[in-house]
N, C-alpha and C positions, 0 to 999 in steps of 0.2 A: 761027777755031779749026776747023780743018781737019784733023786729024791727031787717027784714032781709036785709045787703047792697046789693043796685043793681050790685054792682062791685066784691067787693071781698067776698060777700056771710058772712058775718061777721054777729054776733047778738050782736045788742045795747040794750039797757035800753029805754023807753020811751023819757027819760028829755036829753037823750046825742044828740050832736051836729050830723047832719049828715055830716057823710066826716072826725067826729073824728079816724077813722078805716084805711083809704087808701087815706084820702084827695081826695076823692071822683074819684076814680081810678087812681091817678095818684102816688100811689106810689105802686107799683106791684112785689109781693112776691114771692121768688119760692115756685114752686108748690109741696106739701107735696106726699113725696113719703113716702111710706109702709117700715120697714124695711126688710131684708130677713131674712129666720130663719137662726138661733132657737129666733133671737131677737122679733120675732113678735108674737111667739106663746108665749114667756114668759112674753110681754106686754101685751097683749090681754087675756090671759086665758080662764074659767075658769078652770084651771087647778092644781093640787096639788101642782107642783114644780112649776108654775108659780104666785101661792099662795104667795110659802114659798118667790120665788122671788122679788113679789112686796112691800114683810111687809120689807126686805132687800134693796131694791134698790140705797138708798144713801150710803149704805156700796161698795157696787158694783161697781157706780160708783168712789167714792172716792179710790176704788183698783185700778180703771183702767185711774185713773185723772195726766193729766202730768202738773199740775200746783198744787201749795200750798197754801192756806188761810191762807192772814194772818191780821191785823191789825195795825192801828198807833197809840193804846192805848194799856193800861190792858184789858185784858179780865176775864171774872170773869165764874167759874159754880159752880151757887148757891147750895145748896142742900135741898132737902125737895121733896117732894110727886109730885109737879109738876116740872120735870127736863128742868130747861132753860139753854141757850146759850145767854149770853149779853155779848156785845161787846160795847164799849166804843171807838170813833175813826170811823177811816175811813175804810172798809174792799179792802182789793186788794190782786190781786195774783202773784205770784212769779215762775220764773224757772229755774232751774239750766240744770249745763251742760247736755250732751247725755251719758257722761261716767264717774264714781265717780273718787275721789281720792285717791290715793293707799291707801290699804289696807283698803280703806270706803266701807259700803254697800250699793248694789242699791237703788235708790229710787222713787216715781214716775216715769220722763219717762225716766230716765236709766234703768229701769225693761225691758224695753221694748226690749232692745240692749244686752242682759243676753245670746242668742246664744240658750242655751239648753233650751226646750218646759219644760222639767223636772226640771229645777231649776227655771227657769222662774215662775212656778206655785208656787213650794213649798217658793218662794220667795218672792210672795202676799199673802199668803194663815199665813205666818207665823206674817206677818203686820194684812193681817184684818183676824181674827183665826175663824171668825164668817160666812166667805164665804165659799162657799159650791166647793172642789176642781174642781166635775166635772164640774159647771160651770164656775169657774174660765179658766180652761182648754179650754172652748168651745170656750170663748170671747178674749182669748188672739188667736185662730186664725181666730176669725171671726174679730178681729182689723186687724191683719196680712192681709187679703184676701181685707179687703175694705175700712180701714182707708188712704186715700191717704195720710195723713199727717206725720203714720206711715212709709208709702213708703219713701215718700221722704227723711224723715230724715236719715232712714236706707242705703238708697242708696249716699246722698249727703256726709252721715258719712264716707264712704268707701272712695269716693272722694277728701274729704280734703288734703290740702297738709300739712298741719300740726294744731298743738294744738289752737292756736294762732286764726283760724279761725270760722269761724261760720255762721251759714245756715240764709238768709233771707224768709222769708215767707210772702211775699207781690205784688202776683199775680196780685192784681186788684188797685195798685199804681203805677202811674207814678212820678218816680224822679222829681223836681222841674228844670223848663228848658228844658226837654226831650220831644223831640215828643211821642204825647200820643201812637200814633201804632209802635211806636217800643218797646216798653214793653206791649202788647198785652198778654193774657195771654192766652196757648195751648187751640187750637182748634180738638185736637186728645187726642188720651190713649197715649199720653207720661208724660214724669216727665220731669219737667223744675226747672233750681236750679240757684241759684246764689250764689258764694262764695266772702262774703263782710267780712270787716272788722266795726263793727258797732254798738253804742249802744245800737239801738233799734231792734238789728236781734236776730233771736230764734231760738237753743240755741244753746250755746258755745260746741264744742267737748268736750273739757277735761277741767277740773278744772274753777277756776273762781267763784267770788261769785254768790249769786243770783241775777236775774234781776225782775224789775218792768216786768207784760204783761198788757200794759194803755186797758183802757174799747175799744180803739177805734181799737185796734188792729184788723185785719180780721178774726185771728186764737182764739182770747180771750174767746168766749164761746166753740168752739170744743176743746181746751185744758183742760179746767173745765169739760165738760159735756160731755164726748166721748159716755153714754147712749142714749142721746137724739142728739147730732150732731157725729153720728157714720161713716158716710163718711168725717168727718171733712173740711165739705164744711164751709165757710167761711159766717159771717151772716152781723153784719154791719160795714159797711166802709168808708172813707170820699168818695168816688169816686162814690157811690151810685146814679144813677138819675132816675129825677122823666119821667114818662112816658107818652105820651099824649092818653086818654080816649078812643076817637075816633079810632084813627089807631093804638096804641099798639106800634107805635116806640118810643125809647129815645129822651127825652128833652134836653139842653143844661142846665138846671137846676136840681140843685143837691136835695138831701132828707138830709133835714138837720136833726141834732141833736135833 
């Protein structure tokens, strides 16, 4: 990879198309920020515990993941000397309510709404037995301090008027029919929430099966990956537009799929 883009600084291959990267600036990415620590020193390393961290990392994340993998087949784990994961089918993820049902235990992101730091931990720690407490400990309030996604649900959950309802998380959608600026989404450090009634909102207070989260959703990777989308900023969206090269404002055309 040889070949530096003039726009978004990407490296190609020789033989690849130029403008296969950013469509030759005009689709324009946020800009990679650092994470703060402890998350950056235990990416970055070299370090002992950043070591043991990184041979660990899908455990980690998968403690701290508020969505399920699942598929619309059998799945099979062969056994022998090389250990695979085949799946058969379609892979997609799932999420249940914010709070279990009586007498169920937490899971994914009902962990999260657990109240005591002290149970909260021993209550991932007891799932994945292979995570190491004290960073378990560190990440659930380094989620706490900077996941806005954890914010809001914690706060809109207090809010509810009852079971029945359920949080939307779709900042950067305009309803169909609505003028686009008045669903703008906050221009300050506030929390903005909407209390809907609706198939595609995420997730249900109390009880309730689980729901599909579509690939196109805003929140679909920071729900999976809270390792790597740890502010649970939102990645792609149908609302996405492309940007014009020259002056860096928004186009009236979208980045498609």
């Amino acid at each position: 990879m040889s070949i530096t883009c003039n726009f978004c600084m990407a490296m190609r291959f020789t033989a690849e198309s130029e403008g296969i990267c950013c469509k030759q600036g005009k689709v324009r990415l946020e800009p990679f920020q650092p994470p703060p620590e402890p998350l950056n020193t235990l990416l970055s390393g070299p370090y002992p515990e950043s070591n043991k961290f990184l041979r660990s990392i899908r455990k980690y994340n998968s403690c701290f993941s508020m969505t399920s993998l699942g598929t619309s087949a059998a799945t099979t784990l062969p056994t022998g000397f090389n250990y695979t994961f085949r799946i058969k089918g379609q892979i997609y993820h799932k999420i249940g309510s914010m709070l279990p049902e009586r007498e169920s235990d937490h899971t994914y992101i009902q962990v999260y709404f657990m109240g005591d730091l002290d149970a909260l931990v021993d209550c991932r720690c007891d799932i994945f037995q292979d995570c190491k407490r004290n960073i378990v400990a560190v990440f659930q309030q380094f989620f706490d301090q900077h996941n806005h996604l954890i914010k809001t649900f914690r706060t809109a959950m207090e809010a509810l008027p009852s079971e029945q309802h359920s949080i939307a998380v779709c900042a950067d959608r305009t309803p169909a029919g609505e003028h686009v600026r008045r669903f703008n989404a906050p221009t300050v450090n506030e929390v903005s929430m909407a209390i809907v009634i609706d198939r595609n909102s995420v997730p249900n207070r109390n009880g309730g099966a689980l729901e599909r989260i579509y690939e196109t959703h805003p929140a679909y990777d920071a729900l999976q990956y809270p390792l790597i989308l740890w502010r649970g900023n939102s990645t792609y969206h149908f609302d996405l537009r492309q940007v014009d090269p020259r002056t860096g404002l928004e186009t009236s055309k979208k980045v498609s799929a």
